[in-house]
C-alpha positions as CSV (number, residue, x, y, z in Angstrom):
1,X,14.8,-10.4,-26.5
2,X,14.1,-7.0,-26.5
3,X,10.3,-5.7,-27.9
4,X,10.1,-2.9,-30.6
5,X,9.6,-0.4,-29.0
6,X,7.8,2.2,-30.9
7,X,5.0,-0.1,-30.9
8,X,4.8,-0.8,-27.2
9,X,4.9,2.8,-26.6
10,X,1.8,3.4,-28.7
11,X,-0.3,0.7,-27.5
12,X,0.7,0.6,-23.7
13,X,-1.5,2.3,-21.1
14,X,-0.2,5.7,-19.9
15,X,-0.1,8.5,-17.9
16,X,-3.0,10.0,-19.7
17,X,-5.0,7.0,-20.6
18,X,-4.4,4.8,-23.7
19,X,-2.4,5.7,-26.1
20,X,-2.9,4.9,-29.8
21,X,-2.0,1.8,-31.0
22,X,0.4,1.7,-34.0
23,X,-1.5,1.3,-37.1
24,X,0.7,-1.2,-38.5
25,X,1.4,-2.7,-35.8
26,X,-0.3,-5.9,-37.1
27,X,2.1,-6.1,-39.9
28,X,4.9,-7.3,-38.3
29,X,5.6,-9.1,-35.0
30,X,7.8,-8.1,-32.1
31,X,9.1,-10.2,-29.4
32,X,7.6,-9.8,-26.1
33,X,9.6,-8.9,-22.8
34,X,10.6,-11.4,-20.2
35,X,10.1,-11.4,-17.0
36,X,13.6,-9.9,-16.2
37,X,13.4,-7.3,-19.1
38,X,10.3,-6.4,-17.7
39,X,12.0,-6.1,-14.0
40,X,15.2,-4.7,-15.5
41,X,12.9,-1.8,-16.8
42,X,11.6,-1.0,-13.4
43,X,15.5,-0.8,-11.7
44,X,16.1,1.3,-14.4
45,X,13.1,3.7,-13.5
46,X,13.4,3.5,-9.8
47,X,17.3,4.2,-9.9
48,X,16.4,7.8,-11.2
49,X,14.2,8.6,-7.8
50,X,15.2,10.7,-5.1
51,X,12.9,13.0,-3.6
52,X,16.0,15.5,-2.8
53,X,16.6,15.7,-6.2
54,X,13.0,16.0,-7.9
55,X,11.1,18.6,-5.7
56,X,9.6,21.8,-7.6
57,X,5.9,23.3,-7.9
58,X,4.1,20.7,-10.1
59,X,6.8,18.2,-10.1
60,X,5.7,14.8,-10.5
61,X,8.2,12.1,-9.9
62,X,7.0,8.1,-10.2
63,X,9.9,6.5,-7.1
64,X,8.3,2.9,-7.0
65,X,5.7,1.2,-9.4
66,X,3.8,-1.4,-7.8
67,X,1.2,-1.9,-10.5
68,X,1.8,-5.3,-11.3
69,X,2.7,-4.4,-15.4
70,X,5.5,-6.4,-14.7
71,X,3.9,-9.5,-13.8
72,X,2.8,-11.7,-16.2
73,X,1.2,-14.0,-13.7
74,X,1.6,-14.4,-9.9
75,X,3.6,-17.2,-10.1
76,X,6.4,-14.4,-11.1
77,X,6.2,-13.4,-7.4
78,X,8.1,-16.8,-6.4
79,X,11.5,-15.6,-8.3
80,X,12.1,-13.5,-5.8
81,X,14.2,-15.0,-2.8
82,X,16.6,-13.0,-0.1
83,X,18.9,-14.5,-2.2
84,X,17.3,-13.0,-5.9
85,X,15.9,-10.1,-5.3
86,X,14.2,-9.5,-8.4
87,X,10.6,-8.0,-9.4
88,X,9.0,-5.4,-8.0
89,X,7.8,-7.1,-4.8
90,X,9.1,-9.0,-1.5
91,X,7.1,-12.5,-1.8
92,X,7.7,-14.2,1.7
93,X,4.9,-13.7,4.2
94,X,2.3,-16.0,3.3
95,X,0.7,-19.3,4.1
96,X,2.4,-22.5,3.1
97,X,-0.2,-23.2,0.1
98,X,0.8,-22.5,-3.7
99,X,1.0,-18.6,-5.0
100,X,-2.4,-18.6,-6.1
101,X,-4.4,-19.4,-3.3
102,X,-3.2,-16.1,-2.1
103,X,-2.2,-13.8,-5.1
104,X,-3.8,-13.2,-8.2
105,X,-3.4,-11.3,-11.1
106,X,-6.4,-10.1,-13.3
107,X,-7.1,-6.4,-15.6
108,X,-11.1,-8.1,-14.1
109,X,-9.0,-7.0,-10.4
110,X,-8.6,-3.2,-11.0
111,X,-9.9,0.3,-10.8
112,X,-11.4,0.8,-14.0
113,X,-10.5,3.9,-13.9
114,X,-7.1,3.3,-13.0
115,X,-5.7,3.5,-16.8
116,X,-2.0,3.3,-16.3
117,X,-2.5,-0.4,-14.7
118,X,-2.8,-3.2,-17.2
119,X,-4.4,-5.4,-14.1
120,X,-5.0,-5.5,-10.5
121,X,-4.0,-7.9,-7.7
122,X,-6.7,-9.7,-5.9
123,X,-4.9,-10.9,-2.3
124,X,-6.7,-13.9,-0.2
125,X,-7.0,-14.7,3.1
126,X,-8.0,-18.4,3.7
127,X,-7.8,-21.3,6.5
128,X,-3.9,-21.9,5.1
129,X,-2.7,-18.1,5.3
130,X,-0.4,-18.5,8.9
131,X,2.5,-17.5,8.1
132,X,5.8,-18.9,9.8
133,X,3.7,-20.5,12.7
134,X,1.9,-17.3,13.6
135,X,-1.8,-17.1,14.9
136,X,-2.3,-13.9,12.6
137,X,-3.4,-14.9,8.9
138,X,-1.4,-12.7,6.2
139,X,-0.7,-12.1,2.7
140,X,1.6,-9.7,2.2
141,X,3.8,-8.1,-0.5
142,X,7.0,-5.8,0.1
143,X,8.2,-3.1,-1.8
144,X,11.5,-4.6,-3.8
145,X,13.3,-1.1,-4.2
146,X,16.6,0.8,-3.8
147,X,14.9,3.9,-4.4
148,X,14.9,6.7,-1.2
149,X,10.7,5.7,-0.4
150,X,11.2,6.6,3.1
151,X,13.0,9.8,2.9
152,X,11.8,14.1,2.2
153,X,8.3,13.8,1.3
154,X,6.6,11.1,-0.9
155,X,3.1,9.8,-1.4
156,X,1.8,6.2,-1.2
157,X,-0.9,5.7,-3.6
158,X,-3.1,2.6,-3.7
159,X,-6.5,1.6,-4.0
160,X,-8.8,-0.7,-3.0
161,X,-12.0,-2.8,-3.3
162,X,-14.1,-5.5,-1.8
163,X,-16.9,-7.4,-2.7
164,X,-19.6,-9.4,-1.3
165,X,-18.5,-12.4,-1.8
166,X,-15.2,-13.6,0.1
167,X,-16.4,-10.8,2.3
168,X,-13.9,-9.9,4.8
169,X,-15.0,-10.4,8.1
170,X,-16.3,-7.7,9.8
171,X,-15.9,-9.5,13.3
172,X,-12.3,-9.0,13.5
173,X,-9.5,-6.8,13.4
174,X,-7.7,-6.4,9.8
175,X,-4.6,-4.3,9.2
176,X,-4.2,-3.4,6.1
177,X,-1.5,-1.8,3.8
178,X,0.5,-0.6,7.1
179,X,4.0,-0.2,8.2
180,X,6.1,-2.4,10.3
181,X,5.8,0.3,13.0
182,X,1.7,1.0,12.4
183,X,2.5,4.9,12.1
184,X,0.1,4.8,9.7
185,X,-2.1,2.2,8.2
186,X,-6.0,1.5,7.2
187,X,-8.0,-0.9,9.4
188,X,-11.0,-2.8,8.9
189,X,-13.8,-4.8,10.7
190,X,-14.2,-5.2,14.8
191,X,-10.8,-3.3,17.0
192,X,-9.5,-5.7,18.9
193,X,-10.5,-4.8,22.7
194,X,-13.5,-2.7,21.3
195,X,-17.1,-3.3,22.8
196,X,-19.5,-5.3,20.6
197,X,-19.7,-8.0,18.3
198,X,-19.0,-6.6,14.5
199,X,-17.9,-3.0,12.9
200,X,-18.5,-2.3,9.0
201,X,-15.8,0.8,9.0
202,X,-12.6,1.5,6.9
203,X,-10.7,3.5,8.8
204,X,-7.1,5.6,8.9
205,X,-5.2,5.2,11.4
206,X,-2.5,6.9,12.9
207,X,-0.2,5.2,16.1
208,X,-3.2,3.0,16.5
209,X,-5.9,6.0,16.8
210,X,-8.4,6.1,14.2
211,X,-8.4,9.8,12.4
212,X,-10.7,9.1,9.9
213,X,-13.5,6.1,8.7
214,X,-15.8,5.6,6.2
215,X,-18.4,2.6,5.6
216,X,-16.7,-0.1,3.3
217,X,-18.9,-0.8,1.3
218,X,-18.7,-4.0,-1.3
219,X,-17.7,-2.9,-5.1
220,X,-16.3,0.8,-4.0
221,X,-12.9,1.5,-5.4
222,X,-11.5,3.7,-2.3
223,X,-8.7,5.4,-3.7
224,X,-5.8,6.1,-1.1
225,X,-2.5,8.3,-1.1
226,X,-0.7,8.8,2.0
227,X,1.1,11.9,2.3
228,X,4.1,11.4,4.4
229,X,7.1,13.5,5.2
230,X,9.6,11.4,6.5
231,X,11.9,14.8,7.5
232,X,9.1,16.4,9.0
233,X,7.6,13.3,10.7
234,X,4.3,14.4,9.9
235,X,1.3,12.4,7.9
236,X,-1.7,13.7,6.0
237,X,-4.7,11.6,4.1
238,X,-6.2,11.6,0.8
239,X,-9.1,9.7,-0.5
240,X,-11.9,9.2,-3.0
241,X,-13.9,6.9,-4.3
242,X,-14.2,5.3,-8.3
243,X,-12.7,7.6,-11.0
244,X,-12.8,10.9,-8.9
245,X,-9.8,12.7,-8.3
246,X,-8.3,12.3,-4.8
247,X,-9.2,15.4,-2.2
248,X,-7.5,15.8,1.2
249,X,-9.5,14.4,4.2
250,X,-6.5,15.3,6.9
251,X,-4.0,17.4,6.3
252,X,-0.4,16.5,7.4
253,X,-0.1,15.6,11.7
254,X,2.7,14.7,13.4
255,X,3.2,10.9,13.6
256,X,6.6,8.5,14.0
257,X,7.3,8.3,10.6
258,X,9.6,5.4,11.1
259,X,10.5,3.1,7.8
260,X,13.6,1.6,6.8
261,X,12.4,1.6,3.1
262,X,11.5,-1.9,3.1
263,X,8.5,-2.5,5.7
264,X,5.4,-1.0,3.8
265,X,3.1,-4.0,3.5
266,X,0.6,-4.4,0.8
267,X,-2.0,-6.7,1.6
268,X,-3.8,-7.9,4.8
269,X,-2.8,-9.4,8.8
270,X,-6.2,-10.5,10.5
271,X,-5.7,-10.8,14.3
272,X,-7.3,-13.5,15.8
273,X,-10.3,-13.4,18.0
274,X,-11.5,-16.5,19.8
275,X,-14.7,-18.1,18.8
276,X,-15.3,-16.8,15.2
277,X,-14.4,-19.1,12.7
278,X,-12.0,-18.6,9.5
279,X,-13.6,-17.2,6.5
280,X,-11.9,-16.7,3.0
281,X,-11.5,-13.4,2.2
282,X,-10.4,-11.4,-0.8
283,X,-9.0,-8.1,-1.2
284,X,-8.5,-6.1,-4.5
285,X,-5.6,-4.1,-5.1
286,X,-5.0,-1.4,-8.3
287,X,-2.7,1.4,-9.0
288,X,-0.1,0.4,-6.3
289,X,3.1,3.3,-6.6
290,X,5.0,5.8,-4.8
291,X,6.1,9.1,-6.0
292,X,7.5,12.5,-4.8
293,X,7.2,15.9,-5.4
294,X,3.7,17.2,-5.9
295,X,0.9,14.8,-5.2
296,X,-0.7,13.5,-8.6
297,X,-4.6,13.9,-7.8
298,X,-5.8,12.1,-10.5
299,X,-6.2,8.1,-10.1
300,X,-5.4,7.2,-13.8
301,X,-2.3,6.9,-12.2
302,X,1.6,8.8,-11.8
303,X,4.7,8.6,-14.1
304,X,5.7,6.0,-16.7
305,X,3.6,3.8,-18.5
306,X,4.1,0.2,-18.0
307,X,7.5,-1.5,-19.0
308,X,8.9,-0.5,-22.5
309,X,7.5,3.2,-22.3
310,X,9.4,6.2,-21.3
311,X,10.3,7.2,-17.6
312,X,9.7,11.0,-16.6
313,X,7.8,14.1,-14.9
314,X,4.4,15.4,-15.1
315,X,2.8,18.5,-14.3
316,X,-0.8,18.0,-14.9
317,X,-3.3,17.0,-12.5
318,X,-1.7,17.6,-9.4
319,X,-2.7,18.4,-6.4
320,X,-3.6,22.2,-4.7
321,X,-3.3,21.3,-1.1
322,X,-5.7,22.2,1.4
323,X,-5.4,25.2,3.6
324,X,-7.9,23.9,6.2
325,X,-8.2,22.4,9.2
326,X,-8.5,18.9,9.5
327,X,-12.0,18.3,9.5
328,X,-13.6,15.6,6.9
329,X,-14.7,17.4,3.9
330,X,-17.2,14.4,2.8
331,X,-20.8,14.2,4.9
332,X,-20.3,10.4,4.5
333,X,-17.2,9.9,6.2
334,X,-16.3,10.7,10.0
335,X,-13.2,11.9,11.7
336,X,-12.5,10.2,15.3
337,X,-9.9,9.5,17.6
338,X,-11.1,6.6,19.2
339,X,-8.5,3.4,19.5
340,X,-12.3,1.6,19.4
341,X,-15.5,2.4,18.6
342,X,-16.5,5.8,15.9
343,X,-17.2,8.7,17.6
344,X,-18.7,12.1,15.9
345,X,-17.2,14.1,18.0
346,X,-13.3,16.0,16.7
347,X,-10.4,16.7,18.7
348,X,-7.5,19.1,18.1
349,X,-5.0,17.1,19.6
350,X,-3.2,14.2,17.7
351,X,-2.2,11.1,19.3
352,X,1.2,11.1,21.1
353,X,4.2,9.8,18.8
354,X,5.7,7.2,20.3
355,X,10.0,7.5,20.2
356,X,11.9,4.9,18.1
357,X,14.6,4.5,20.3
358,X,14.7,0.7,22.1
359,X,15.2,2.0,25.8
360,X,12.8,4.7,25.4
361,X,9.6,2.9,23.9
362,X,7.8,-0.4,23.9
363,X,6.0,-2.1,20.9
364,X,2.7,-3.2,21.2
365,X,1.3,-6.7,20.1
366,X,2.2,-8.0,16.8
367,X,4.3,-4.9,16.5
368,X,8.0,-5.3,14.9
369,X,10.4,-5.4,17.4
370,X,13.8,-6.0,15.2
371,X,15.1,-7.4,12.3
372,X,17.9,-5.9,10.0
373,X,17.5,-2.3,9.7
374,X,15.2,-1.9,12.0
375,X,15.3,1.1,14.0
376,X,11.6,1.0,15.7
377,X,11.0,-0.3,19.3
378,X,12.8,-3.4,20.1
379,X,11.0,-3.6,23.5
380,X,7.9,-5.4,23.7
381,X,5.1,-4.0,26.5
382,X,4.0,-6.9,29.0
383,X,3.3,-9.2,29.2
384,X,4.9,-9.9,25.0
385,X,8.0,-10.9,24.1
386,X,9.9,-9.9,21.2
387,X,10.1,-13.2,19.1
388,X,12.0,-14.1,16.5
389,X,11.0,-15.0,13.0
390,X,14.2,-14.6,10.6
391,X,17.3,-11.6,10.2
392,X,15.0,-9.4,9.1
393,X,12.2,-9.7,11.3
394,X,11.1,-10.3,15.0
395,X,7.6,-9.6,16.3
396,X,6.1,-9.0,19.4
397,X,3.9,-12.0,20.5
């Protein structure tokens, strides 16, 4: 059944907040979109990406849209199969337990300031969350796209939230929203190999070395767009907190942007550390998307409204980019290059990029090491070995 349309448009959230509902909209009904209306919608807008095609001063092009509008629950996220690919989102790494012990949908689980969301995703570690045998707990969503995410230049916006209770642990090492490769990725809680017992950080990473960290503190929206050039192989950082617009902590580095357009993960992998007990842990997610041209600063979010609105560009709000050097422009925050511990000193130098070719590099632990389509390492350093878990994945273990 298709929804009227007119309607929808007026009362859905928006690019620039809500819009106004139809006033006779109560005088008539209108059917509501299924869940593969819903998903046919978003094909439809991410067939139009390409960052090639879309590039201009003040261009702002929505490529993928992650914010959940298409869900009505979680339990949409078990359509998908590598056999229906359907949705917005790869469903397949996660414990053996039903959907909702580890995804959950809830407008109580977003930014409030994220406007263009209609809810959030709240994503749970718990004593069930080994996925596929591993030692690692996960929960982890996939980008479900055609659309060119990993090629020109194109920003990954998220954000994201925790509380204090379902805590995560601050005793271990959590990788979170990160590529198969760990180019680039946030991290949370104790490094693994670092000296002590417990670290409170949030930190950006690039290769492994920390470039940037900030306390995480419980009920702070951090709101996150990676800026990465996939021709260029470089990566810059954005970040604030709540409702304020987004301002550049690093400015693009060189880092091996490797992605195969199907490897950013959205969610959590905790690594294990011996003698410190499971703990259920929650995660909030909002205003998951992608988008190319200039960076939208703003976190009321990019592009279309939800499903049933109109698909386009934007010029306002975007981003002036920083002609600086990399230093952190909040007194709150600190930029390091230490794999462990936060330093307060600065270096100029970035981390060296490792290759992607499979005689010329080796993968660390828990690193991909193949799969279909992947191009990263396939070696594993000693003493791992690159393991299988399916076609389109292998891991170091």
């Amino acid at each position: 059944m298709t929804p009227c349309r007119d309607q929808q448009m007026r009362s859905s959230p928006g690019l620039d907040g809500p819009r106004e509902r139809d006033p006779s909209a109560g005088q008539r009904r209108c059917a509501q979109p299924s869940f593969t209306e819903r998903h046919s919608s978003l094909v439809r807008q991410n067939e139009v990406f390409s960052p090639r095609q879309h590039r201009g001063s003040g261009l702002v092009r929505l490529g993928w849209d992650g914010r959940f509008n298409d869900l009505s629950t979680s339990a949409d996220l078990e359509k998908w199969s590598w056999g229906n690919q359907v949705g917005s989102y790869q469903y397949y790494i996660h414990g053996a337990s039903p959907v909702t012990s580890y995804v959950n949908l809830s407008p109580n689980f977003k930014n409030p300031a994220d406007t263009s969301s209609v809810q959030g995703v709240k994503i749970t570690l718990d004593n069930t969350a080994y996925w596929n045998g591993q030692s690692m707990r996960r929960t982890e969503l996939i980008p479900q796209t055609t659309a060119a995410i990993n090629e020109g230049k194109v920003y990954y916006h998220f954000s994201l939230m925790r509380k204090d209770v379902n805590a995560p642990a601050t005793t271990r090492e959590h990788q979170i929203a990160f590529f198969e490769s760990h180019f680039t990725e946030l991290k949370a809680g104790w490094l693994s190999g670092a000296a002590g017992i417990s670290e409170p950080l949030l930190r950006w990473c690039i290769g492994g070395d920390t470039k940037w960290s900030i306390n995480w503190d419980a009920d702070v929206w951090h709101n996150v767009a990676y800026e990465i050039d996939f021709t260029a192989g470089t990566v810059g950082f954005w970040h604030s907190t709540g409702s304020d617009t987004l301002t550049q902590k690093i400015a693009p580095v060189k880092a091996s942007t490797s992605s195969n357009g199907a490897d950013w993960h959205i969610g959590v992998l905790e690594l294990p550390r011996s003698g410190y007990a499971d703990t259920t842990e929650d995660y909030f997610w909002s205003g998951v998307y992608i988008e190319s041209g200039s960076l939208r600063t703003s976190v009321t979010g990019s592009g279309s409204p939800p499903p049933g609105g109109s698909t386009g560009s934007s010029s306002s709000s975007v981003a002036k980019p920083s002609t600086s050097s990399t230093r952190v422009s909040s007194t709150s925050t600190t930029l390091i290059t230490s794999t462990t511990r936060a330093q307060t000193t600065t270096s100029s130098s970035s981390a060296p990029a490792a290759t992607t070719t499979s005689s010329g590099c080796s993968a660390s632990q828990y690193s991909q090491c193949g799969g279909v389509g992947f191009s990263g390492c396939k070696s594993c350093a000693a003493p791992y070995t690159c393991k299988y878990s399916h076609d389109w994945y292998s891991q170091c273990l």
